[in-house]
N, C-alpha and C positions, 0 to 999 in steps of 0.2 A: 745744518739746515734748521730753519726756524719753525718752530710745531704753530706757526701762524699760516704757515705757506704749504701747498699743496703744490709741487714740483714733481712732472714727468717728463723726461724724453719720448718726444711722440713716433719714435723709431723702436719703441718701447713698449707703448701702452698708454692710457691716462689712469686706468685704475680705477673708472669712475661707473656710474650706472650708463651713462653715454656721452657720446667724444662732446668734448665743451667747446671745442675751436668756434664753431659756429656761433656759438651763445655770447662766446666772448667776444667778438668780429663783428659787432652788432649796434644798433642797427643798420641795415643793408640797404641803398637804393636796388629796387627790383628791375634787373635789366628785361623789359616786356618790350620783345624786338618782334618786329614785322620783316617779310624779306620776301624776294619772289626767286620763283626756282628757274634755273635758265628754261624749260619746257612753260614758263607761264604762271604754273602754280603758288600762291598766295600761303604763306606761313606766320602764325604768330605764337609765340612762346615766350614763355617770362624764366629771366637766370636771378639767382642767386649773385653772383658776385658779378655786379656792376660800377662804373665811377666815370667821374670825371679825369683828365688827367694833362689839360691845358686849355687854356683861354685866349691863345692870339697865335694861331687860330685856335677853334671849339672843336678839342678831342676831347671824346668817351669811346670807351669801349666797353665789353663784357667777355667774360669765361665760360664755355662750355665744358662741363665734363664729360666726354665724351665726344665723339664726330657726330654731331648730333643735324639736322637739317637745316636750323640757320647758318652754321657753319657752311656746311658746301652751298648752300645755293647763293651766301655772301661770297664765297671765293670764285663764282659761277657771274657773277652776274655785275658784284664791286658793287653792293649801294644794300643799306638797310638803312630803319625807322626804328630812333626809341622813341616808346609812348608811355606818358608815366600812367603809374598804375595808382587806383586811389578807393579808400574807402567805399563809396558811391560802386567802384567798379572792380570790388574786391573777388566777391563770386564771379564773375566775368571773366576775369585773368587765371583764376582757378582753372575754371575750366578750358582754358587752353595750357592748361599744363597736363593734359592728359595723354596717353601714348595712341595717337590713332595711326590711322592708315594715312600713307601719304596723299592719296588723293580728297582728304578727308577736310574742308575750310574751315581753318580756327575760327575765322571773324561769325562762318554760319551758324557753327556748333553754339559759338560762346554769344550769340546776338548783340554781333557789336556792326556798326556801321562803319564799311571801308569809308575812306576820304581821299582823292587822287593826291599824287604827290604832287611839287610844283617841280621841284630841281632832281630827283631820280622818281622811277621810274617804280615806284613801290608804294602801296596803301598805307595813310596810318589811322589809328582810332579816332574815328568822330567824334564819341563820348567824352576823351582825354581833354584835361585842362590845355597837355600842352606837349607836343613832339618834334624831334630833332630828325632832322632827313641827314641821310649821313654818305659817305664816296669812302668807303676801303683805303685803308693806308697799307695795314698790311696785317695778315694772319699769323701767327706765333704761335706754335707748337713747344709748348713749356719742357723744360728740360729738368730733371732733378740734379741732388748735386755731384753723385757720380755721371752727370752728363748724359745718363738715358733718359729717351723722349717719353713723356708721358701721356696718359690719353686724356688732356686736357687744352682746351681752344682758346687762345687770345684774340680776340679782331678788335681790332683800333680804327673810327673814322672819323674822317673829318665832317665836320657840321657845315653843312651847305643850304641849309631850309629851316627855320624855327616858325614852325606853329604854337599860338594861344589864343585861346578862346577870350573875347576879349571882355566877357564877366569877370573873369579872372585879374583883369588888369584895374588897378586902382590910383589914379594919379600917377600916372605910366610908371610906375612897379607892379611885376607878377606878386599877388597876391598868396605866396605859400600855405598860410596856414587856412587860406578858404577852398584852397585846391584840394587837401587832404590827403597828400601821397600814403602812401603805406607802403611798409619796409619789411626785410626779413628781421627778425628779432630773437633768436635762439633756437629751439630743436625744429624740427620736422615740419610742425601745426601752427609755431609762434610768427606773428609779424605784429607790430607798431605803427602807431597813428604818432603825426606829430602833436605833443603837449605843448606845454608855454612855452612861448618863444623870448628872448633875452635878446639885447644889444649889446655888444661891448666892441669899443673903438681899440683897433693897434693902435698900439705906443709909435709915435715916431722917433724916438731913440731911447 
């Protein structure tokens, strides 16, 4: 083992002042999902571990740790709203990450302005540069590698509605770095702004 490297099995321990997976995993688009609960009720929360994961058609999905309330009311109803999350709107999203009561409206708590949807049936942030309206492909209940289920949520959907604010568009290209997402970035408290941006073309062979 090389005394340059700092090697643990995470079945193990990491040995550290706190687990680095996170820091290392980084940075994270903020999955900030809207969703409506089959009774009607309006939810919005931000995850941790979000992405993309196709373009023809537009899949994203996100992970819940835990059954947490976007989960069942997407499994309930088949349709949520990512809204990106951004500097401007960084307190905002904060504060729908708090654990209230369920009759309790993110968008009120956090004073953001719903926006109806066009293609489901669910609000997304007014404030956002820019949000994806989404139809449930399918929910995934994570498995470890001895095969037990873990209490952790996949939901995959297809992209059926793109909103952007059309400040945001600059010679019909989304303007990313005037948007100002903000991302998870390491422990608990850390998130990131996007800094300079670079071009570099693939090689075509």
């Amino acid at each position: 083992m090389s005394a340059d490297i700092h090697f643990y099995d995470p079945a193990e321990g990491h040995g550290l002042k706190h687990d680095p997976f996170k820091a290392i995993v980084a940075p994270r688009v903020i999955g900030w999902i809207s969703s409506r609960a089959a009774d009607g009720r309006i939810n919005l929360a931000p995850y941790s571990f979000f992405g993309a994961f196709a373009t023809f058609p537009y899949v994203i999905g996100f992970c819940s740790e835990g059954r947490k309330d976007s989960i069942v009311n997407i499994e309930a109803t088949r349709e949520f709203v990512w809204n990106m999350s951004t500097r401007p709107l960084a307190e905002q999203m904060n504060r729908t990450s708090a654990p209230v009561a369920l009759e309790v409206d993110e968008f009120e708590l956090s004073g953001l302005t719903k926006a109806p949807g066009r293609n489901v049936d669910v609000p997304h942030v007014a404030e956002s540069p820019a949000a994806l309206e989404c139809k449930l492909l399918q929910i995934i209940r994570l498995n470890n590698l001895a095969g037990e289920p873990m209490d952790n949520w996949l939901a995959l959907g297809q992209v059926v509605g793109v909103h952007i604010r059309n400040e945001f568009l600059k010679d019909g290209l989304f303007d990313t770095a005037a948007a100002c997402p903000i991302m998870r970035a390491g422990y608990r408290a850390d998130y990131a702004e996007i800094g300079e941006m670079f071009q570099m073309i693939r090689p075509t062979a």
